[in-house]
C-alpha positions in Angstrom: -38.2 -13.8 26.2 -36.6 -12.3 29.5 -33.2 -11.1 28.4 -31.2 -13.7 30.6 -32.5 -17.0 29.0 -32.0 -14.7 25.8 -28.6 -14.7 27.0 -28.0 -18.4 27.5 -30.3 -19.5 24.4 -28.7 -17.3 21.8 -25.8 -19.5 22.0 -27.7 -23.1 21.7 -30.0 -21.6 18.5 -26.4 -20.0 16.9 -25.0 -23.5 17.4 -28.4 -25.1 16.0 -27.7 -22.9 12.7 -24.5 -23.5 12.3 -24.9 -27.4 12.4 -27.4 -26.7 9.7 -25.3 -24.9 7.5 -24.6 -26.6 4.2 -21.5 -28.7 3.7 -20.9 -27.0 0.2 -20.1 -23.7 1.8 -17.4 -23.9 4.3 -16.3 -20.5 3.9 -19.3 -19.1 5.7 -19.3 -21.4 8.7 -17.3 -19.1 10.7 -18.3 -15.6 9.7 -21.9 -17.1 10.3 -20.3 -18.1 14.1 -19.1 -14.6 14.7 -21.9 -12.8 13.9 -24.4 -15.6 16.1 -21.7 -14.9 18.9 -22.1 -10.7 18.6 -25.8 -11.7 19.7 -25.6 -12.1 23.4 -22.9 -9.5 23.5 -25.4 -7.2 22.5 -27.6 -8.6 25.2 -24.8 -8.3 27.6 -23.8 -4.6 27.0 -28.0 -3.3 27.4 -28.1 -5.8 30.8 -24.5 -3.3 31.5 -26.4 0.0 30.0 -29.5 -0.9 32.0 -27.9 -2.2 35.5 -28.8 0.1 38.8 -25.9 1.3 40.4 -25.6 1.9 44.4 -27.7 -1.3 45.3 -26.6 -4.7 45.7 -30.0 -6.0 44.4 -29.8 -8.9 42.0 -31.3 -7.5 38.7 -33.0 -9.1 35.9 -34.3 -11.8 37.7 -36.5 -14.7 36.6 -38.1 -17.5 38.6 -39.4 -20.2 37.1 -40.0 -23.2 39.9 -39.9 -26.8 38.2 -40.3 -28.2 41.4 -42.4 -27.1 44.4 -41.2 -30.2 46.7 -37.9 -30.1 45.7 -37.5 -26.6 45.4 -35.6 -26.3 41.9 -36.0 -23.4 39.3 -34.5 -22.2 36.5 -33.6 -18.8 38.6 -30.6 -16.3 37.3 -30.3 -13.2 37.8 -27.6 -10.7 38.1 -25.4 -8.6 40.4 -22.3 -6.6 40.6 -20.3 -9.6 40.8 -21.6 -11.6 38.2 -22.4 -8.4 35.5 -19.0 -8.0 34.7 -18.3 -12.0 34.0 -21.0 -11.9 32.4 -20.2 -9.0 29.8 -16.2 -10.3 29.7 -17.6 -13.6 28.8 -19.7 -12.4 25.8 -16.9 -10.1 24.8 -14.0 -13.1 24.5 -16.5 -15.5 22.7 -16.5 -13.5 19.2 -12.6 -12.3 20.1 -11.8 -16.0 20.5 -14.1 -16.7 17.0 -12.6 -14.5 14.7 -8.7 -15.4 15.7 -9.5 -19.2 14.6 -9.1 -18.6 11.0 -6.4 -21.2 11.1 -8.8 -23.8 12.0 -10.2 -25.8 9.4 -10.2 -29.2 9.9 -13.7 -30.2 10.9 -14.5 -26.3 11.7 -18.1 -27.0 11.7 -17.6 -29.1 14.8 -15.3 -26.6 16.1 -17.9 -23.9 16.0 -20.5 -25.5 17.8 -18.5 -26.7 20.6 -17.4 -23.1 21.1 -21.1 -21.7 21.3 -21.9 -24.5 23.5 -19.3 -23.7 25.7 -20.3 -19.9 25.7 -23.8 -21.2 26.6 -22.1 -23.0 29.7 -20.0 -20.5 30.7 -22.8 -17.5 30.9 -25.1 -20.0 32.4 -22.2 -20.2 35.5 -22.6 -16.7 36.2 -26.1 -16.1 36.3 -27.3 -19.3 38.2 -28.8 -18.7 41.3 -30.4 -22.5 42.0 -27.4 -24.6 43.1 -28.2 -27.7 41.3 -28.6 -25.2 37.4 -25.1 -24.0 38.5 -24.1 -27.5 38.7 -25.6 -28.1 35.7 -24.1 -25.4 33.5 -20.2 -26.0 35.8 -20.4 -29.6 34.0 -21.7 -28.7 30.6 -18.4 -26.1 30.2 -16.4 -29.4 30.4 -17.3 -31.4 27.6 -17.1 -28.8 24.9 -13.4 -27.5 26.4 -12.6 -31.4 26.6 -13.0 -31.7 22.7 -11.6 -28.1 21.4 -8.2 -29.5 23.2 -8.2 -32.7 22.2 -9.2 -32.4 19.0 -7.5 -29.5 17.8 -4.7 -29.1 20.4 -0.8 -29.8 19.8 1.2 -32.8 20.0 0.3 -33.4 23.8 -3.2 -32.5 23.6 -4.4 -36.3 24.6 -2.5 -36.0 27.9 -3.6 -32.1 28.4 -6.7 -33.3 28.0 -7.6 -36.3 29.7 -5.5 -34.3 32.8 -8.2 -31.4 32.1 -11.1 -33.6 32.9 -10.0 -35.5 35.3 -8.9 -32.6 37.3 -12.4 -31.3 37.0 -14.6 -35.0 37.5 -12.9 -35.0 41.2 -13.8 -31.1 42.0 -17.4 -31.6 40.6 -17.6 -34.9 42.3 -17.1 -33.1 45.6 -19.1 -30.2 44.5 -22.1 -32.1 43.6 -22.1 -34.0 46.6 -22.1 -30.7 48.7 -25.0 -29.5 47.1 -27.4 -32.2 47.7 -26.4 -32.2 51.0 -26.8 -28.6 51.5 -30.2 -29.1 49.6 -31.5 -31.7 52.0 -30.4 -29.0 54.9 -31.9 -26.7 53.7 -35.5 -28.3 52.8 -35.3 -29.5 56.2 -35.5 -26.1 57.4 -37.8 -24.2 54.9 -40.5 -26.7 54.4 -39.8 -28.5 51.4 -37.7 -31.8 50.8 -35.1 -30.4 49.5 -34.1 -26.4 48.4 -31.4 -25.5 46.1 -32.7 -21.4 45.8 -29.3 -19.8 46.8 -31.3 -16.7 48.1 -33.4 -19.7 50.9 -29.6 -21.3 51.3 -27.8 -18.0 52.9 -30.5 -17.5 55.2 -30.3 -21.1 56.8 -28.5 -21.5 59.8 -25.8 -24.1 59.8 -23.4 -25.3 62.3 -19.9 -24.1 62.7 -18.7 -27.8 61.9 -21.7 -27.8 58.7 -20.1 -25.2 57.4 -16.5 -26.3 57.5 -17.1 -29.6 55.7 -19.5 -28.0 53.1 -17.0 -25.0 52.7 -14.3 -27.7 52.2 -16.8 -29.7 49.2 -17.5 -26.6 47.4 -13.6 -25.2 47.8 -12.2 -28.0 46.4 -14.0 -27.9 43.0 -13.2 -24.0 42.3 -9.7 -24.3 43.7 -9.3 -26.5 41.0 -11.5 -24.1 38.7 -9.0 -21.2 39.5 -6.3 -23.0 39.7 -5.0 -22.6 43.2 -1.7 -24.1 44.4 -1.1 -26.8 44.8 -4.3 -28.3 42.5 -2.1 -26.4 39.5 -0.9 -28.6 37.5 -3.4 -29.5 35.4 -3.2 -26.0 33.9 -0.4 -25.3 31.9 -0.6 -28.5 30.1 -3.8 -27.4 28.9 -3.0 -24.4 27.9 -0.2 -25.2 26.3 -1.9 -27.6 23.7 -4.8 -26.0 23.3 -5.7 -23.9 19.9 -5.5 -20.6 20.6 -9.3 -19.5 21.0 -9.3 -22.7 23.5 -6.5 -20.7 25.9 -8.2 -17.5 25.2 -11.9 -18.6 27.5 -9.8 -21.3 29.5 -7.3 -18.0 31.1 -10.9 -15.4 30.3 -13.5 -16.9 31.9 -13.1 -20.7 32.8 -10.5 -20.0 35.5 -13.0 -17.1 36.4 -15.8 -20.1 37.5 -13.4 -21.0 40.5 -12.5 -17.7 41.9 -16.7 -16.6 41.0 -17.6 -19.7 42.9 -15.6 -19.0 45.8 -17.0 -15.8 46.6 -20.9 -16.6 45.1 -21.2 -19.5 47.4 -18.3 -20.1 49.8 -17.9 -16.8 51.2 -21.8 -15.9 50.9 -23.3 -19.5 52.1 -20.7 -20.4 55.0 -19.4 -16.9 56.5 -18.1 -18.7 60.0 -15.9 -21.3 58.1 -14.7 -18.2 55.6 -13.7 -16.3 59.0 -12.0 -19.6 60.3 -10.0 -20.6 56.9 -9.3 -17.0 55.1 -5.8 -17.0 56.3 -4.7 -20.6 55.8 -7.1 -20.2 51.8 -5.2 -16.5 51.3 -1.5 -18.3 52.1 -1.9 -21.0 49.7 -3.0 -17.6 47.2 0.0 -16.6 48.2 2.0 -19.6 47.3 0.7 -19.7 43.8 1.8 -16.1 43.6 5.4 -16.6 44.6 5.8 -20.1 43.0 4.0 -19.3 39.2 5.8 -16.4 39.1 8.8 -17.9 39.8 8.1 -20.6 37.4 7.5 -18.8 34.4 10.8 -17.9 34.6 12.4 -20.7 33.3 9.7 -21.8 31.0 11.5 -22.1 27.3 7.8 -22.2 25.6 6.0 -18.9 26.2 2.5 -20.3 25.7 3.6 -22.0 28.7 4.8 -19.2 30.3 1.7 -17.2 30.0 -0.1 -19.9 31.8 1.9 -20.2 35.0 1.6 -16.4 34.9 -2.0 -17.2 35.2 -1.2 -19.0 38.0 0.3 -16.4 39.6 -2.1 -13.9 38.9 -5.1 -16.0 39.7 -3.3 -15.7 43.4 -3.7 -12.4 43.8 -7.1 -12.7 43.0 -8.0 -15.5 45.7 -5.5 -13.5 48.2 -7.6 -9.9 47.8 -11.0 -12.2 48.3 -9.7 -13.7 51.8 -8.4 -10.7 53.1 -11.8 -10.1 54.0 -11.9 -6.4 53.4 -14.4 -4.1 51.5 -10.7 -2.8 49.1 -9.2 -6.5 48.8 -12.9 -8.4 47.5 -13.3 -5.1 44.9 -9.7 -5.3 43.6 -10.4 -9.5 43.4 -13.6 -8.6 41.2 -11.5 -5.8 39.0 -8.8 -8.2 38.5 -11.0 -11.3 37.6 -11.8 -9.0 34.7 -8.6 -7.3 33.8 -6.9 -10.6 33.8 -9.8 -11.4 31.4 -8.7 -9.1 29.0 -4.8 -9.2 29.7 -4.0 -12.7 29.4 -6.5 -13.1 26.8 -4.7 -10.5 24.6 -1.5 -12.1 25.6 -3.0 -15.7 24.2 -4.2 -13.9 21.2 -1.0 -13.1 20.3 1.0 -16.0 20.9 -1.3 -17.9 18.6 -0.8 -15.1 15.8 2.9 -15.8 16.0 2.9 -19.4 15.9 0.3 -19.7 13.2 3.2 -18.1 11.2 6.0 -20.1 12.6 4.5 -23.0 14.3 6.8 -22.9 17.5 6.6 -21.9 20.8 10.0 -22.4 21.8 11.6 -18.6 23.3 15.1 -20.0 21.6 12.9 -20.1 17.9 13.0 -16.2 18.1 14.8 -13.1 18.3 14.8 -9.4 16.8 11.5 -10.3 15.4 10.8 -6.1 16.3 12.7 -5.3 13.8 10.5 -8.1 11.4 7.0 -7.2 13.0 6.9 -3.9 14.5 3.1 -3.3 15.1 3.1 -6.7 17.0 6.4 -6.0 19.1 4.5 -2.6 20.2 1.3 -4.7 21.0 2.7 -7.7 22.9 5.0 -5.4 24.5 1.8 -3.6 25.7 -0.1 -6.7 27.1 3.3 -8.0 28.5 3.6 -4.5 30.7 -0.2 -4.7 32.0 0.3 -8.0 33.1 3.2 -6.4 35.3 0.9 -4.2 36.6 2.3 -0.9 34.7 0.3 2.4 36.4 -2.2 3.6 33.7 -3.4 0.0 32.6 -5.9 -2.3 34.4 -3.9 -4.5 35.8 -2.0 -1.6 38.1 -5.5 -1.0 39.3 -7.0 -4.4 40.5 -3.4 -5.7 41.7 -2.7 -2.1 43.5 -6.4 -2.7 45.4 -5.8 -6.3 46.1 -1.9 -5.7 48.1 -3.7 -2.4 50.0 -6.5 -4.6 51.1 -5.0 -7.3 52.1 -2.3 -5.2 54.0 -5.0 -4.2 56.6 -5.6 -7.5 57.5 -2.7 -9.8 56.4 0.4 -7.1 55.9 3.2 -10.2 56.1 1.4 -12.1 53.2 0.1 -8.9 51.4 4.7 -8.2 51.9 5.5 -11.3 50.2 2.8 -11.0 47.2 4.2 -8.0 46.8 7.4 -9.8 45.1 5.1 -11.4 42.4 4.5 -8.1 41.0 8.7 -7.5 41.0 8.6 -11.6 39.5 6.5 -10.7 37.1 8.2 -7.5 35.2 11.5 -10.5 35.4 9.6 -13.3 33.8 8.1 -10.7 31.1 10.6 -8.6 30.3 12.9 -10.8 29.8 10.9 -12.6 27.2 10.6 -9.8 25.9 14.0 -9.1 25.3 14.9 -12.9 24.3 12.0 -12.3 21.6 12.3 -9.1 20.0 15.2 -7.5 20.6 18.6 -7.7 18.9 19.5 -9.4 15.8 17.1 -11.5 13.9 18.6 -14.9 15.2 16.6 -17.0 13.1 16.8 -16.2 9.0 13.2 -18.2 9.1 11.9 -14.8 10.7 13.3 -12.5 8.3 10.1 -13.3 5.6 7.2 -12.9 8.1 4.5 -10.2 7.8 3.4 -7.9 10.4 -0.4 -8.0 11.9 -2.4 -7.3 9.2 -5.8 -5.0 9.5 -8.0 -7.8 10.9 -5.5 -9.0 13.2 -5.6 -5.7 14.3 -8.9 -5.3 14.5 -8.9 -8.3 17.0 -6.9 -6.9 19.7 -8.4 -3.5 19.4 -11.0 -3.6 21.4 -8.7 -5.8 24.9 -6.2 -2.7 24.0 -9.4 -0.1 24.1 -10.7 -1.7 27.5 -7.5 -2.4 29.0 -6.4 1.5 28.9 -10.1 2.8 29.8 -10.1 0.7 32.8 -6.8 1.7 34.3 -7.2 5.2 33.7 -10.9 5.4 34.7 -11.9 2.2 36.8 -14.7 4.2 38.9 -18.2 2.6 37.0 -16.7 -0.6 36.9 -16.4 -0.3 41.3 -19.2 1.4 41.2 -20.9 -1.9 40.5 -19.1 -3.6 42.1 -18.9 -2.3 45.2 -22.1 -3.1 46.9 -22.2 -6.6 45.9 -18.9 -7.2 47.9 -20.2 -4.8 50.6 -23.8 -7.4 51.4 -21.4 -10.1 51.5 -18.6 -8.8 54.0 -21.9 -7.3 56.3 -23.6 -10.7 56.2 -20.2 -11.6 57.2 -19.8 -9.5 60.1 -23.6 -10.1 61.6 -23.1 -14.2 62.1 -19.6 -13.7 63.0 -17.6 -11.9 65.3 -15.3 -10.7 62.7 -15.4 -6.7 62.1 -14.2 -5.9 58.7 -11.7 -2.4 58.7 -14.0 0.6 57.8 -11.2 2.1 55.7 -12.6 2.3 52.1 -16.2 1.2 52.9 -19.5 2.9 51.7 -21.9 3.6 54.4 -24.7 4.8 52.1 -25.5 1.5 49.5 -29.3 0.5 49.6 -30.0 -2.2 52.7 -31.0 -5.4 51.5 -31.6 -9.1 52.5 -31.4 -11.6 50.5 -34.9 -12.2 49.2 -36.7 -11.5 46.1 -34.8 -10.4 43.2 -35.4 -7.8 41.3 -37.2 -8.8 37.6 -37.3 -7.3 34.5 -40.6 -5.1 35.1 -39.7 -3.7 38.4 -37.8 -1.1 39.0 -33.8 -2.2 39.4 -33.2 -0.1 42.5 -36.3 -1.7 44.4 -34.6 -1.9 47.9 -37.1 -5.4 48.2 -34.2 -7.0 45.8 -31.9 -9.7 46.8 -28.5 -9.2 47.7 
């Protein structure tokens, strides 16, 4: 089977044999889960080990047309861009698994909405037929609909129904752009309709086309991401949702939006990118400012967490519509070190409440002195989120604000303060938290992470210091898929990118045939 549907069926059959699991043994269901979910992980890291470096080809490719007429396919592949989404994605799934030991009410159920949701998620990233990326950007919703209404907190009804209502207007828009785009597009290659994104970005749309379609497929991931001031919905799912539920909704889920944005809006309508990048990088900035400032005065620090996700998700939309070569690669670092960041943070907020079942900042105090080993840890997540030097989030931040400062210095000024905001808003949480007296005699009894625990965050901890101190493979990668999309930028539009930080040597391509599993990766035929 070609390792991409692997992937994405791995997933489906692990959620197939969990269902089938017998009733009389609960106590295997979820070490049965983990070890279905280390399956496409171990796909994911030989797609890593085996992925060309230097071209922007799309690798592993597969083809499958269901429709000659209508032009649709089961067609994924990957490319600098999507590898790493891909590889976070399969990382966080078993993560997420093994932290839901507190979960046992219907945990059966539970599993198999995960795995479903892991089969959605990694479908997102390696689509490359518009209406299959459709497909998979609606399955994600059901499954995350249930895990937070079923197993969220007191609110999780309203969180909820807020989540999917949210996200039934942004796909509503975004399905509607695609057929459009589809019937466009057939119009001009032949067929009645074509969703094949590589047949898409090579048909020539008006200026006013583009705008309107740009505006369809926006709306749907600035929800996704959340951008400001389509927010809201967030932090009320993340506060009620179980804690392996806020670890893939901050990992990957917000990823889909920001993903989206630069898969298909920035790729498939370059003049209406050129023509809203400033006003689409101000409202980034917003959400940078304002979440920051937010999470300030939050009192519940699951809460907090997610309108730091806000705030971070900013910078990540901001480096994107810069439009420079340094802004789009810190975008694509970031989309993955917020991955492992916030999902560390999540982690171990949900350790600390399944011990005390409260959220509330006021609950706690001098708990270092009760729990050392997870003072040191959160402590440790809390300052990479700030964007501490030697950690990954110094490095993607640091490459968004000198991007953007070629091309947008006032904005790339004022983002600048969320990284000030965000030491404030950590910090002192931090210090309400751990530091001082044990305030609460409750604390005095709890335990400290135990080895599994432990063994949970090690390997966020392991990645988060590798990729700060040593970030070059991962931009290796990277680099030349955000490099096809800024030239194919510059050749319809009159917009000239600065040549500070670009690569003059990466492997020309158009976008055209991809690159499958028996060719050789650095075929310079591949797509871009």
């Amino acid at each position: 089977m070609p390792v991409l549907t692997l992937l994405v069926v791995l997933p489906i059959v692990g959620a197939v044999a969990v269902a089938l699991l017998p009733r009389r043994r609960p106590e295997i269901t979820l070490p049965v889960a983990i070890a279905v979910s280390m399956a496409p992980l171990a796909v994911a890291l030989y797609i890593l080990w085996e992925f060309a470096t230097g071209t922007a080809n799309f690798q592993f490719g597969e083809d499958v047309v269901f429709s000659i007429g209508l032009d649709i396919g089961w067609r994924v592949a990957v490319d600098g861009i999507s590898l790493f989404m891909v590889v976070l994605t399969a990382l966080l799934f078993p993560i997420a698994l093994a932290a839901s030991r507190s979960v046992t009410d219907r945990l059966k159920t539970y599993v198999v909405l995960m795995l479903i949701l892991e089969a959605g998620v990694l479908g997102v990233f390696i689509a490359l037929d518009l209406l299959l990326f459709f497909a998979f950007f609606e399955i994600v919703l059901i499954p995350m609909y249930m895990l937070i209404r079923l197993w969220g907190s007191e609110n999780r009804a309203y969180a909820s129904m807020k989540f999917v209502l949210f996200t039934a207007v942004g796909s509503a828009f975004l399905l509607a752009s695609i057929v459009a785009l589809g019937v466009i597009a057939g119009d001009q290659v032949g067929t009645f309709t074509s969703f094949d994104f590589r047949k898409i970005a090579l048909v020539d749309l008006s200026s006013t086309t583009q705008l309107w379609l740009f505006a369809g497929f926006g709306i749907a991931f600035a929800i996704k991401v959340p951008l400001f001031p389509v927010h809201t919905w967030l932090a009320d799912a993340h506060t009620e949702a179980p804690t392996a539920g806020s670890v893939i909704l901050a990992g990957v889920l917000l990823k889909m939006g920001t993903y989206g944005l630069l898969r298909f809006n920035m790729t498939l309508f370059p003049e209406a990118t050129v023509d809203l990048a400033f006003w689409i990088a101000l409202f980034g900035v917003i959400g940078i400012v304002y979440g920051a400032a937010v999470a300030i005065v939050q009192p519940d620090i699951k809460r907090l967490i997610a309108y730091s996700s806000v705030s971070h998700m900013g910078f990540i939309v901001l480096g994107m519509f810069a439009l420079t070569s340094q802004g789009m690669q810190g975008s694509v670092f970031q989309m993955i070190s917020h991955g492992l960041t916030t999902g560390a943070l999540f982690l171990l907020v949900g350790m600390i409440y399944d011990r005390t079942h409260t959220r509330k900042i006021s609950d706690y105090g001098g708990l270092a002195k009760v729990m050392p080993v997870y003072a040191g840890l959160l402590l440790f997540s809390a300052l990479d989120s700030a964007g501490l030097q030697g950690l990954s989030g110094f490095i993607g931040e640091f490459a968004v604000l000198v991007g953007s400062y070629m091309t947008l210095p006032v904005l790339a000024i004022i983002a600048g303060s969320g990284v000030v905001l965000a030491a404030i808003y950590l910090l002192w949480a931090y210090e309400r938290v751990f530091t001082g007296p044990v305030t609460n005699s409750k604390l005095e009894g709890l335990r400290d992470l135990g080895m599994r625990e432990i063994a949970i965050m090690v390997p966020l901890v392991l990645l988060i210091v590798v990729l700060g101190v040593y970030p070059k493979p991962v931009m290796d990668r990277i680099e030349p898929s955000v490099e096809i999309i800024l030239d194919r930028i510059e050749a319809v539009t009159d917009y000239e990118a600065p040549e500070f930080g670009r690569t003059d040597d990466l492997v020309e391509v158009e976008y055209g045939p991809i690159v499958h599993d028996d060719e050789s990766h650095g075929d310079e035929e591949g797509g871009g």
